[in-house]
C-alpha positions in Angstrom: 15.6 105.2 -86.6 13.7 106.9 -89.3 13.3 106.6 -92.9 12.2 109.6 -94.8 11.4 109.9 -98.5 10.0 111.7 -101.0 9.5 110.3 -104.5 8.0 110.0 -108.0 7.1 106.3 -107.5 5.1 104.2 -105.8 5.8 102.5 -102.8 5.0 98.8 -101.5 2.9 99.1 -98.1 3.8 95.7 -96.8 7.4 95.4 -97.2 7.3 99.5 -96.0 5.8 97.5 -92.8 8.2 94.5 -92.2 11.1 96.6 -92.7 10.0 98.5 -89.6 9.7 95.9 -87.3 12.3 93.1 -89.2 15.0 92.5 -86.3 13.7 94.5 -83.4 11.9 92.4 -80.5 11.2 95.4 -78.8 8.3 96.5 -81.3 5.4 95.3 -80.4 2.6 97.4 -82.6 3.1 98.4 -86.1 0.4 101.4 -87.1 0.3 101.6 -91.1 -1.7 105.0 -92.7 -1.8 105.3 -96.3 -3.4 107.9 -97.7 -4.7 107.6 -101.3 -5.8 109.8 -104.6 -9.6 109.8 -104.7 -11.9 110.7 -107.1 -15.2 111.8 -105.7 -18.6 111.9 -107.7 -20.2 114.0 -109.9 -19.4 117.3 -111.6 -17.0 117.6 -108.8 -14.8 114.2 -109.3 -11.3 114.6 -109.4 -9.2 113.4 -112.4 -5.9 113.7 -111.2 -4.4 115.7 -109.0 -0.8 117.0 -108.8 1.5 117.4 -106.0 4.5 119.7 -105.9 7.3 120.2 -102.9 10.0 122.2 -101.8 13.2 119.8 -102.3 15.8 120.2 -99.4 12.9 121.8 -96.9 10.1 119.0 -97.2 12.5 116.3 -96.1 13.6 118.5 -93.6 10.0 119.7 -92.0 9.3 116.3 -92.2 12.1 115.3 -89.8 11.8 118.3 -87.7 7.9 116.7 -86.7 9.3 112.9 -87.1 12.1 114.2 -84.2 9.4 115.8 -82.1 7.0 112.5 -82.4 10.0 110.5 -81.3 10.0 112.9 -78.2 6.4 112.4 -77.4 6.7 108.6 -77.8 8.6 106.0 -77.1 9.0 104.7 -80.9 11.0 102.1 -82.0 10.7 103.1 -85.9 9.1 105.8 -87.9 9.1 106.0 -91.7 7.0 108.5 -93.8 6.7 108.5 -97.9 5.6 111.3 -99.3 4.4 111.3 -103.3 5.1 114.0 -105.9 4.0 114.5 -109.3 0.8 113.8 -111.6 -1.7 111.4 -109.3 -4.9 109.5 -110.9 -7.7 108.2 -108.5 -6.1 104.8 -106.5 -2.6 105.9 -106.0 -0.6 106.3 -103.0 0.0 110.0 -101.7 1.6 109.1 -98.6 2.6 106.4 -95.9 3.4 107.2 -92.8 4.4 103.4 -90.6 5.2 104.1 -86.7 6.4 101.2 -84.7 6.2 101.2 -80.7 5.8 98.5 -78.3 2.5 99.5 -77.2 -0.1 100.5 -80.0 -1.4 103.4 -78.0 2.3 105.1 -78.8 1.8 104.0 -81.9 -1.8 105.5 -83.3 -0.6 108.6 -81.7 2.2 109.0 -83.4 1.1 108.0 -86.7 -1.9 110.7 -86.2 0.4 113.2 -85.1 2.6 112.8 -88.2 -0.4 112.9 -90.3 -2.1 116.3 -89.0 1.7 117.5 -89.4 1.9 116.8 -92.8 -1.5 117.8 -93.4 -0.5 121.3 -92.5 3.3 122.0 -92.6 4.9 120.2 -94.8 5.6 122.1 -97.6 3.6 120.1 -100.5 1.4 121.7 -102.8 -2.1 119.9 -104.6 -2.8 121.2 -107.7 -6.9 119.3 -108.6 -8.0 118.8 -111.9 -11.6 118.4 -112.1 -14.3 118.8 -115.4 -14.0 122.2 -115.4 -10.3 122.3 -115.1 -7.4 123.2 -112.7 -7.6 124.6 -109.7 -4.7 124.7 -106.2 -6.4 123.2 -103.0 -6.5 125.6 -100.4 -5.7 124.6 -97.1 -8.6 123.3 -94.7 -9.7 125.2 -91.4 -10.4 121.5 -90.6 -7.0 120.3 -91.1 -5.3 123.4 -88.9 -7.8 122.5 -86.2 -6.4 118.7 -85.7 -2.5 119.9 -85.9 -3.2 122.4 -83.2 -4.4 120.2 -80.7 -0.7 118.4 -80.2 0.6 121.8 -79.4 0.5 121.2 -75.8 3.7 120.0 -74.2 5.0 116.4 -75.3 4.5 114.0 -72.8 6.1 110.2 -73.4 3.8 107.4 -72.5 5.7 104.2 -71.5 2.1 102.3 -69.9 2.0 99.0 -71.5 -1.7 98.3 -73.1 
């Protein structure tokens, strides 16, 4: 089962965690990724950044990749929170929880989701730095970790 949100507001980590794994014996890993507003240093530090979206197609691009992780892994639970709105240096962008009963399945799927989001999701960052505003482009980097999961999904049962 997946849980997929977008929001204004924070989220809570740990109880995003229990809830994954609360009543199900069959989970036996639990892989948390947070990502987080940082500043940076010097002339270049970030002040806040802003994040827009796409209502109605995020949620869905987002379940479209959450669907395909569940086909490359044997998950037991998959939620992903995604932030929108003004940001300040320490806040949550995004959690993504997987829950497997073999942490292998697990990472993967978390990192999966991640490179996903990094690159499809329809989100926008808008920086605001010293010297003002500018939108983030997106990172060769970034399109270079998404495109190595484009090879056929394979399910990995092997305990670990």
């Amino acid at each position: 089962m997946a849980t997929i949100r977008i929001q204004r507001e924070d989220f809570d980590v740990a109880a995003e965690q229990r809830a994954i794994a609360q009543g199900n014996d069959e989970v036996g890993a639990v892989v948390t990724f947070t990502g987080i507003c940082r500043a940076g240093t010097g002339v270049d530090a970030i002040a806040a950044m802003t994040l827009e979206h796409y209502p109605g197609m995020a949620e869905q691009e987002i379940a479209r990749h959450v669907e395909e992780a569940e086909r490359r892994w044997p998950l037991k639970g998959v939620t992903v929170i995604h932030r929108h709105g003004r940001l300040v240096p320490g806040d949550n962008i995004v959690l993504v929880v997987t829950a497997s009963s073999h942490r292998g399945d697990a990472f993967a799927a978390a990192e999966f989701l991640m490179d996903f989001l990094k690159t499809r999701a329809p989100f926008w960052k808008q920086e605001e730095r010293a010297g003002g505003k500018s939108w983030v482009a997106a990172k060769n980097e970034d399109d270079a970790a998404a495109e190595r999961w484009t090879a056929p999904a394979r399910r990995s049962d092997a305990a670990e």
